[in-house]
C-alpha distance (Angstrom), angle and dihedral (degrees) to the residues before:
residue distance angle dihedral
X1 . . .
X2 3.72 . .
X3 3.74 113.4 .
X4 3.98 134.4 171.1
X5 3.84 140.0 -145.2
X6 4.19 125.2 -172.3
X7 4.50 102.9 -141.5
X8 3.61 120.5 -136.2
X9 3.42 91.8 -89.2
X10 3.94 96.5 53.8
X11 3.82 104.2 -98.3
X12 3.39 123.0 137.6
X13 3.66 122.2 -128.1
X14 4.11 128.7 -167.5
X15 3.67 122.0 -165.3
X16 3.61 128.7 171.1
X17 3.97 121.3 -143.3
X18 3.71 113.1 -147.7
X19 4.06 134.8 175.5
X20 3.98 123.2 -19.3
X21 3.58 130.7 -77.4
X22 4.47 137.7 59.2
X23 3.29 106.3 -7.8
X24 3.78 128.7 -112.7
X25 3.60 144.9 -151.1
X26 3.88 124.1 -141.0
X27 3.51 126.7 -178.9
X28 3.78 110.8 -168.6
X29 4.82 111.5 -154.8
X30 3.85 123.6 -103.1
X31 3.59 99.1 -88.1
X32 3.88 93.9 43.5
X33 3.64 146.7 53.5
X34 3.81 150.4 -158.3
X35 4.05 97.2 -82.4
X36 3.93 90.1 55.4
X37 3.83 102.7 33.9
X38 3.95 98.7 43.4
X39 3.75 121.2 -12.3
X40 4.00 95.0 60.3
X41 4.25 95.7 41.2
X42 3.50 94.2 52.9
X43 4.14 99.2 -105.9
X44 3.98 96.2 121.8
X45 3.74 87.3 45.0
């Protein structure tokens, strides 16, 4: 589930909740992004 939040200072942040358990943080490079780096391989699964 992909959901949103706009920071004090007016940014807008996008975060994607996927399966059950601790949760954890991702950060995908410059020239890449979540569906390459872990939804495709398998990681998020």
């Amino acid at each position: 589930m992909r959901e949103s939040f706009t920071t004090a200072d007016g940014i807008k942040l996008s975060y994607r909740v996927e399966g059950d358990g601790r949760p954890v943080v991702m950060l995908h490079g410059f020239l890449a992004n979540a569906r390459f780096n872990f939804i495709e391989p398998g990681i998020t699964a």
